[in-house]
ZAMARGU-4260 file (C-alpha; in steps of 0.2 Angstrom, whole numbers, plus 5000, padded with zeros to 4 digits):
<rodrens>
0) 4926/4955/5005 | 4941/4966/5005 | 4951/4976/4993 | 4970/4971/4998 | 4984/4983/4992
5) 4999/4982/4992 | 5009/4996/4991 | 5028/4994/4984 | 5043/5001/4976 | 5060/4995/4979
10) 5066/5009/4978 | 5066/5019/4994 | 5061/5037/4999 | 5047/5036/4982 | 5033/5041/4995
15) 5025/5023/4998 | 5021/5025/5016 | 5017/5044/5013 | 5004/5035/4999 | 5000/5024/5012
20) 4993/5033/5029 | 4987/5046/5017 | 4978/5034/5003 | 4971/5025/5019 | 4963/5042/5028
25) 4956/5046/5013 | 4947/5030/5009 | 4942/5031/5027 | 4936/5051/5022 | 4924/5042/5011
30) 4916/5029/5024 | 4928/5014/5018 | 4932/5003/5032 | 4953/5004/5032 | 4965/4993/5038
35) 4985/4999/5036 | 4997/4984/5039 | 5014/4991/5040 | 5027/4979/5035 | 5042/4989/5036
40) 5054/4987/5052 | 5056/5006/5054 | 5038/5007/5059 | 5036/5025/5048 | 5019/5023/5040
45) 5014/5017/5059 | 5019/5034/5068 | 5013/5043/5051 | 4995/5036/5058 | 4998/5042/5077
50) 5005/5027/5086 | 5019/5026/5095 | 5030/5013/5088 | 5041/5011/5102 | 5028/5003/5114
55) 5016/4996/5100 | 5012/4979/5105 | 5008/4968/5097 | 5013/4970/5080 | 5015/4960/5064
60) 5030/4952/5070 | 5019/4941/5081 | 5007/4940/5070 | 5018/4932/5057 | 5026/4921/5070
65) 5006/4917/5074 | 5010/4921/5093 | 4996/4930/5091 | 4980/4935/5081 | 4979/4950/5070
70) 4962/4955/5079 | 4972/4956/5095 | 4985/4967/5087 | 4975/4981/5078 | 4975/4996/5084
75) 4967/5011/5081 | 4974/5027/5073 | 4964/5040/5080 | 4968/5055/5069 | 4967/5046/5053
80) 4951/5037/5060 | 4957/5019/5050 | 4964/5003/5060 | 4982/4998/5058 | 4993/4984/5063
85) 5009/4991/5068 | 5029/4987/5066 | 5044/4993/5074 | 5061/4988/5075 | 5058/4969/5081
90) 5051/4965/5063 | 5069/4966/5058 | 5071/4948/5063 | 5055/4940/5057 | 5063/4933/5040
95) 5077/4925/5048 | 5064/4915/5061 | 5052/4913/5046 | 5066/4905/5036 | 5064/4887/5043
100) 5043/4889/5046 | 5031/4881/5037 | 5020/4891/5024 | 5033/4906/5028 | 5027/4916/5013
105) 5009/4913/5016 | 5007/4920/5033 | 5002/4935/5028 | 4990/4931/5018 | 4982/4917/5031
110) 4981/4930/5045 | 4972/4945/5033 | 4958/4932/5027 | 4952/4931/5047 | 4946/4950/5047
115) 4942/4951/5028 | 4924/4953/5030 | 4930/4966/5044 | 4937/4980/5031 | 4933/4987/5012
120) 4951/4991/5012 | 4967/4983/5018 | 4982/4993/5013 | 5000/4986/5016 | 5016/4996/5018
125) 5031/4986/5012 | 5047/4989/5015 | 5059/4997/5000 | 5066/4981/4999 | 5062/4963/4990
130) 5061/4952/5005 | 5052/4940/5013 | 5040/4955/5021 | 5035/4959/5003 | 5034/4942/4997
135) 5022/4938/5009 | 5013/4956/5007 | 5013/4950/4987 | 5005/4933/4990 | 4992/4943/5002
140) 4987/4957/4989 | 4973/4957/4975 | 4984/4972/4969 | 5000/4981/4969 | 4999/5000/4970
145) 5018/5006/4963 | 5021/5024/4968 | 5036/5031/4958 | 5045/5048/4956 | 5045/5053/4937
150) 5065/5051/4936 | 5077/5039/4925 | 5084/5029/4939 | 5064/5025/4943 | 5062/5016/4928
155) 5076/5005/4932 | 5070/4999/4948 | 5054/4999/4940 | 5058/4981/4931 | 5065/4975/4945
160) 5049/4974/4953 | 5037/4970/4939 | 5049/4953/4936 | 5046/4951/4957 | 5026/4953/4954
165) 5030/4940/4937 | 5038/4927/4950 | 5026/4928/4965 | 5010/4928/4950 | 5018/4912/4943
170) 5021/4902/4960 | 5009/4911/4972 | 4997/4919/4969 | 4990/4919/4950 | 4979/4935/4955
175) 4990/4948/4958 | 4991/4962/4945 | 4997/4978/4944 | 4983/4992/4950 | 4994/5006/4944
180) 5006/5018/4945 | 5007/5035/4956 | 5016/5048/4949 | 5022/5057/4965 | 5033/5071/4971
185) 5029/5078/4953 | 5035/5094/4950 | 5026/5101/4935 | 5041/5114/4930 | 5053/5100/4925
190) 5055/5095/4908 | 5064/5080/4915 | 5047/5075/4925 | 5036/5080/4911 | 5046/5067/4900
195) 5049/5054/4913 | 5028/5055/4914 | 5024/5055/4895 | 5035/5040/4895 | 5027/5031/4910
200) 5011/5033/4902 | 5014/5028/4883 | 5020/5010/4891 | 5009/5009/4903 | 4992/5018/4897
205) 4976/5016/4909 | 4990/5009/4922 | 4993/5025/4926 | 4983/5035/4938 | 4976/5051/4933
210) 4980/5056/4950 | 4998/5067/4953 | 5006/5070/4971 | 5014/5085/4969 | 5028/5092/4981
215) 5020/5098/4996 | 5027/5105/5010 | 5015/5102/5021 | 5013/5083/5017 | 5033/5080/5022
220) 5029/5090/5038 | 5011/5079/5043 | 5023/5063/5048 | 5031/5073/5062 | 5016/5076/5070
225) 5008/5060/5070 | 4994/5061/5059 | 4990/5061/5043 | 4990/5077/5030 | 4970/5077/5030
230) 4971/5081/5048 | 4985/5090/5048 | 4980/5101/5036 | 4965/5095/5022 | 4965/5111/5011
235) 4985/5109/5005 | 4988/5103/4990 | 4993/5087/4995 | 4978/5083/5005 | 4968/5088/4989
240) 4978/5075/4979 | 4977/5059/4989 | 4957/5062/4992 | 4957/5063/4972 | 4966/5047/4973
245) 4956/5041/4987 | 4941/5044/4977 | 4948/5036/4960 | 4956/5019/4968 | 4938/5017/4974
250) 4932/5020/4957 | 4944/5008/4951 | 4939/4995/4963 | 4919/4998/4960 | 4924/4997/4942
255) 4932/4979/4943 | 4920/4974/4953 | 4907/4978/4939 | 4917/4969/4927 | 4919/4953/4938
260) 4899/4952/4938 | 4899/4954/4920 | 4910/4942/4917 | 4901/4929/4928 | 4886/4933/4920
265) 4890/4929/4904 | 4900/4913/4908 | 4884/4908/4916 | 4873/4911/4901 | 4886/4903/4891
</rodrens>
C-alpha cells in the first residue's frame, strides 16, 4: 500500500513543486517506488522531472475526465528515475467539465487506488490555489505536506489552508492530517526568518520537520534543465537537504506505520 502526499500551500512560489520533483528523486535515491502527479495546469513540477509538457499525452486531465486510465498516462522521468503523471495547460479547464460530473471530487482518489500496490510513494503537486484540483488531491491523500517560507504573510495563508484540510477531514475524507511543515528557502542570517521559525515551531512542535531548504542557487537553476537537483548537481546544498528530508519523511512514514501495528495490537488484545 501507498504513502499518498499531498503537497500544498496556497500561497504561490513557496517551493511545493521544487519540494515536490526533488522530495520524489530522493525517495526514489533510497529505492522507494515514486509516483509524482502534477495537478497544476502550468505543468512545472512535470518539466522539473524531464518531460516535455507540451506534447505529454495523456495527462491527468483525461484521467480525471476517465477518458482514460492512470496506467496509460504514466510516464517516466528519466533523470529523476521516479513515474509521473503529467499536466499542461489543458487541465485548466477540468474544473469546469468536472462541475456537472458525478463523484467530481473523488476522481482522484478512484484513479490512485488502481496503481496503489504499484508505488511506496505517491506525491501530488497541487496548484497554489484551493480548487477543485486540490480538493480532489485532499480527498486522495493520507497526508498533506505544507512547505512554507519563514515570513509573516505565510502565516496568514497558512489558516487558510489548515480550515480547507478541516472541511475536506469533516466531509471527505476523515484521514487526512497534516504530515508537517517545511521550512524552505530559509535564510539562516535573518532575524526575521529565525523568528518566523521559532514561531512556527512552538505552535506547531513535532509538525515541523527537522529538515531546512536553504536558498540555493543551484536548486532554482535545476528546473531549467529538466531534471531534478540530485542529477543536476547532488553535492549542493540543496540536494543535500531534500535527501535529508527524503530520508526523514521515510522515517516518518516507517514510524506511523509502527504505530498503526501497535495500535491494532492492543485493540485486538483488548
Amino acid at each position: 500500500m501507498s504513502r499518498i502526499l499531498a503537497i500544498a500551500n496556497q500561497k504561490g512560489g513557496v517551493g511545493k513543486t521544487t519540494t515536490a520533483v526533488n522530495l520524489a528523486a530522493g525517495l526514489a535515491e533510497l529505492g522507494q517506488r515514486v509516483l509524482l502527479a502534477d495537478l497544476d495546469p502550468q505543468g512545472n513540477a512535470t518539466m522539473g522531472a524531464g518531460i516535455e509538457k507540451r506534447t505529454a499525452l495523456p495527462t491527468v486531465y483525461q484521467i480525471l475526465l476517465n477518458q482514460v486510465t492512470l496506467r496509460d498516462a504514466r510516464m517516466r522521468s528519466e533523470p529523476g528515475h521516479f513515474d509521473v503523471i503529467p499536466a499542461n495547460r489543458e487541465l485548466a479547464g477540468a474544473e469546469i467539465e468536472l462541475v456537472n460530473l458525478e463523484q467530481r471530487d473523488l476522481r482522484l482518489k478512484v484513479a490512485l487506488a488502481q496503481v496503489d500496490d504499484d508505488y511506496d510513494f505517491i506525491l501530488m503537486d497541487c496548484p497554489p490555489t484551493l480548487n477543485l484540483l486540490t480538493v480532489n488531491a485532499f480527498a486522495a491523500a493520507q497526508a498533506v505536506l505544507i512547505p512554507m517560507q519563514c515570513e509573516y504573510y505565510a502565516l496568514e495563508g497558512l489558516t487558510d489552508l489548515i480550515a480547507t484540510i478541516k472541511k475536506v477531514k469533516q466531509r471527505l475524507n476523515p484521514g487526512i492530517r497534516i504530515e508537517g511543515l517545511l521550512r524552505v528557502m530559509f535564510d539562516p542570517r535573518s532575524t526575521l526568518a529565525q523568528q518566523v521559525s521559532d514561531q512556527i515551531k512552538a505552535h506547531f512542535g513535532d509538525k515541523v520537520y527537522d529538515t531546512v531548504i536553504p536558498r540555493n542557487v543551484r536548486l532554482a537553476e535545476a528546473p531549467s534543465h529538466g531534471m531534478p537537483v540530485l542529477a543536476y548537481d547532488r553535492l549542493c546544498k540543496g540536494a543535500r537537504a531534500y535527501m535529508e528530508l527524503a530520508e526523514e519523511t521515510l522515517r516518518r512514514s516507517r514510524n506511523e506505520i509502527d504505530a498503526n501495528q501497535a495500535r491494532e495490537k492492543t485493540d485486538g488484545e483488548a
